[in-house]
N, C-alpha and C positions, 0 to 999 in steps of 0.2 A: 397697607399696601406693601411696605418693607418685608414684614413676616409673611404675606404670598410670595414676593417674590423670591426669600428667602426658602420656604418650601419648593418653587420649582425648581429653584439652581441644584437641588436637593438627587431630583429626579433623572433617571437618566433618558433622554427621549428615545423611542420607538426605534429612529430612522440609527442610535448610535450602536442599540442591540443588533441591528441589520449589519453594521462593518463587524463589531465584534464576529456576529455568523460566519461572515465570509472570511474573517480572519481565521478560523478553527477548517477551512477546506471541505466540508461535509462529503462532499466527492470522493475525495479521495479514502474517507471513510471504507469506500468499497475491495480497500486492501488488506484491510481488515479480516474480509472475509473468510483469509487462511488462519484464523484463531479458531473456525467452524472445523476445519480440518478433522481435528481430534476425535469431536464429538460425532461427523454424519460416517469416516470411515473404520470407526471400532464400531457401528450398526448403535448406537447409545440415544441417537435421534429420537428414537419413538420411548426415549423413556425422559417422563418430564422434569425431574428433578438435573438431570445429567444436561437437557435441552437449556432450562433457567441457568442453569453454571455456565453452559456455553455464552450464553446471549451475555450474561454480564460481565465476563470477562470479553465478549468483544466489545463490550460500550467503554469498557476500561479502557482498550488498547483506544477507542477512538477518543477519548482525553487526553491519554499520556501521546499520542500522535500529533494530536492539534496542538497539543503544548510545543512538540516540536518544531512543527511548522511554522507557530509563529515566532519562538527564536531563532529558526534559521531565516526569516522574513525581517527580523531586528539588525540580525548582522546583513544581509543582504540588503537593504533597501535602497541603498546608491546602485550597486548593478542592478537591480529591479526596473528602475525607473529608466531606465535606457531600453529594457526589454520591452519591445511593441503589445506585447498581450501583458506581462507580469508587473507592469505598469502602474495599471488599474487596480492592482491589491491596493487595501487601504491604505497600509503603511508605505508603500511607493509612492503614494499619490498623495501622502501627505493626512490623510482624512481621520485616523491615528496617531497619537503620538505614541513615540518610543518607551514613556512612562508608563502608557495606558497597556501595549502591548506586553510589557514586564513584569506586571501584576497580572496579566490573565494567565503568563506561562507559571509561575508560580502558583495561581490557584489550581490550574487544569493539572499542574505535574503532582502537585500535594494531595488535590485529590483522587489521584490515577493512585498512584503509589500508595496511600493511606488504605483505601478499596481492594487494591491488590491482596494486600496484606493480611484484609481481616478478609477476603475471600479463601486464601490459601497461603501459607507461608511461602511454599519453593514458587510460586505463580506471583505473587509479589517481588521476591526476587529477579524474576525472567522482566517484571514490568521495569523496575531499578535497572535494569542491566538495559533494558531498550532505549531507553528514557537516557542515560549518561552514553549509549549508542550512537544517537542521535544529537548532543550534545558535541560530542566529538566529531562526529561527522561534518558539523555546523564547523567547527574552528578549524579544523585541521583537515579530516581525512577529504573530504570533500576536494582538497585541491592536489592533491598524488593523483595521477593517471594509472585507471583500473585496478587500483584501491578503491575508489569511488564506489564504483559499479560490488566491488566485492564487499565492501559497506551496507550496500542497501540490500543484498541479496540475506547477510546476516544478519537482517532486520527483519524480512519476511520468516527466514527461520525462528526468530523468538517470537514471533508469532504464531506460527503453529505451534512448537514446542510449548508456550504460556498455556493455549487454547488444551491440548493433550493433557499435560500438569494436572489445569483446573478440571479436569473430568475425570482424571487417575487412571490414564490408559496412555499405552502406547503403540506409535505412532510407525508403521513399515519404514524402514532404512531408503526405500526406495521413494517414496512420498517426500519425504524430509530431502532428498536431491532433486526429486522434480521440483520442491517450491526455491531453492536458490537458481537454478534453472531458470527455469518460469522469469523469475524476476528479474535476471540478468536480460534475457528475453528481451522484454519488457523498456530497462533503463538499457540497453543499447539502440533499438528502436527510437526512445527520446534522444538521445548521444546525436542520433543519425541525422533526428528535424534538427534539433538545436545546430549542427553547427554545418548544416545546408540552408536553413532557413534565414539565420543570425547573419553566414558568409564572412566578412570584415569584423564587426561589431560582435563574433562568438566568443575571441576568449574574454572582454571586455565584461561580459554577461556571466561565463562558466571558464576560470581558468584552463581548467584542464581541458579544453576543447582545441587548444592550440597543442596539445600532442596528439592527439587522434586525426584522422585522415579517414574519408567516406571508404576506401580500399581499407582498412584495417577493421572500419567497423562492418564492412558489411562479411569479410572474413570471421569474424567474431559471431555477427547474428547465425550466419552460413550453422556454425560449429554447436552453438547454442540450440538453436532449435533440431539440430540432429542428435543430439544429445539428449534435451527435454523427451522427444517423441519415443527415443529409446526405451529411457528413465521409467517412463508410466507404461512404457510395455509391457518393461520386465516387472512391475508391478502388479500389475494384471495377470500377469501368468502365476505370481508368485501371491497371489492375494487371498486363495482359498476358497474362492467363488467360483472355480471353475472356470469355464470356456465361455460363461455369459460374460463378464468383467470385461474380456476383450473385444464386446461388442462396444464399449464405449469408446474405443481408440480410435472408429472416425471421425466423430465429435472434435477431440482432441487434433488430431491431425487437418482437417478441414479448418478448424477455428487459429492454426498457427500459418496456415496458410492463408488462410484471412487476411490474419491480421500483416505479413511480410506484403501482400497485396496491396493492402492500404498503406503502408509506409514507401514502398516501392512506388506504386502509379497514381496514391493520391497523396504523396506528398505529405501524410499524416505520423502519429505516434508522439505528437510534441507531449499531450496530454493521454498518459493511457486510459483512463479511465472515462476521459470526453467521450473516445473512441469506441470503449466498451459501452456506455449507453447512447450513444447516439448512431454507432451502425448497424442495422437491424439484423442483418445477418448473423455479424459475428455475434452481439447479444441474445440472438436467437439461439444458435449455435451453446453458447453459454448453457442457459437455460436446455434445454434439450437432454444437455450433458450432465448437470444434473438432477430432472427428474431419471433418467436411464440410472446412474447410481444411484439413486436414492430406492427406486424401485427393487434392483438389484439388491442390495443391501438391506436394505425392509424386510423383504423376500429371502432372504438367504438360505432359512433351513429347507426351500421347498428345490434344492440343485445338488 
């Protein structure tokens, strides 16, 4: 009986793999996405060795990502547990210890980095470089006003940039400003739930919510998204595909508009990613946008 129960203590149960899951965000996985960058707009998609490089260097970024989420979940877990939804993470709620979470960022970062590395050396490096990004962001940057924001936005660019690397092409000047754009987009959006939603209890949750003001940030989103809609215009005119390219720019413009809609009259954007699969629109919108590039691009030499 000792040595069964000795074996089970052994095991880790079903339901403890389940927090672990939800410790790693799989969702937010879907920011990842800009690691594809590289590969669908140099036309390299339709060739399979270049498509396999893309895919594994995004599964990488979604290691060395989760690793960071859940150290930034380690140091946060006292404002976590105040936040009405962020709460419920495991390690807010207690269902995790801070021991168990420490080992997993360790193994997810060792083996993001290690993978990195033997996939490409300067792509290893971009993963190193996100990876101690994101570290720093946890301790420090994270609490300077509009550092933040400028933080995460050079997070999404080492992601494209890693994704381009691992393919050995590059990536329009113009592309590379729409996705810090984009992102800034995006984490102002959240800035805007957070600290309407939060009201009293925001900077308690996110320091730097106590310099921002809904009048600064919606100046901000205002400036941002006139800028993004630019960015990818002049992308499109400058992209080489002709006059089709700038067929995709209502996709684009509808789906920013979208999404200001849903932060403006429903009140949303806490979560971007919630938003992006859960309103049919805008994720329709998504998709739409691109098979039209992808079509475009596939198709290129017949324009």
């Amino acid at each position: 009986m000792d040595k069964q129960q000795t074996v089970y203590n052994t095991t880790v149960p079903e339901s403890r793999w389940r927090l672990y899951w939800a410790l790693f965000r799989p969702r937010q996985w879907t920011k990842n996405g800009f690691v594809l960058a590289g590969v669908v707009f140099s036309g390299l998609f339709t060739n399979l060795q270049s498509m396999l490089t893309a895919i594994t260097a995004f599964f990488i970024f979604c290691l060395v990502s989760s690793a960071g989420y859940i150290y930034n979940d380690i140091l946060d877990k006292e404002e976590d547990a105040l936040h009405p939804i962020k709460c419920h993470r495991p390690l807010a709620a207690g269902q995790v210890s801070v021991g168990e979470a420490q080992k997993l960022v360790v193994i997810l970062a060792v083996a993001a980095i290690g993978a990195g590395f033997s996939l490409d050396l300067s792509f290893g490096f971009i993963v190193l470089l996100y990876f101690l990004l994101t570290v720093a962001y946890s301790l420090w940057l994270k609490k300077l006003v509009l550092i933040d924001l400028l933080a995460l936005a050079a997070g999404f660019v080492l992601r494209a940039a890693g994704g381009a690397v691992a393919v050995g092409v590059m990536i329009s000047p113009w592309l590379l400003i729409c996705t810090p754009l984009l992102s800034l987009f995006l984490g102002l959006g959240k800035r805007r739930h957070e600290l309407l939603f939060l009201e009293d209890g925001a900077s308690a949750h996110r320091i730097t919510l106590d310099d921002y003001s809904p009048e600064l940030l919606n100046q901000l989103l205002s400036s941002v998204t006139a800028a993004t809609l630019v960015s990818y215009s002049i992308y499109t005119f400058t992209s080489g595909h002709g006059l089709v390219m700038m067929l995709t720019i209502p996709f684009v413009l509808f789906g920013l508009f979208r999404y200001l809609y849903l932060i403006y009259c429903r009140d949303l954007g806490g979560s971007p990613e919630e938003v992006l699969l859960t309103d049919r629109q805008l994720l329709g919108t998504v998709i739409l946008w691109g098979v039209a590039v992808l079509l475009i691009l596939g198709t290129k030499q017949r324009f």
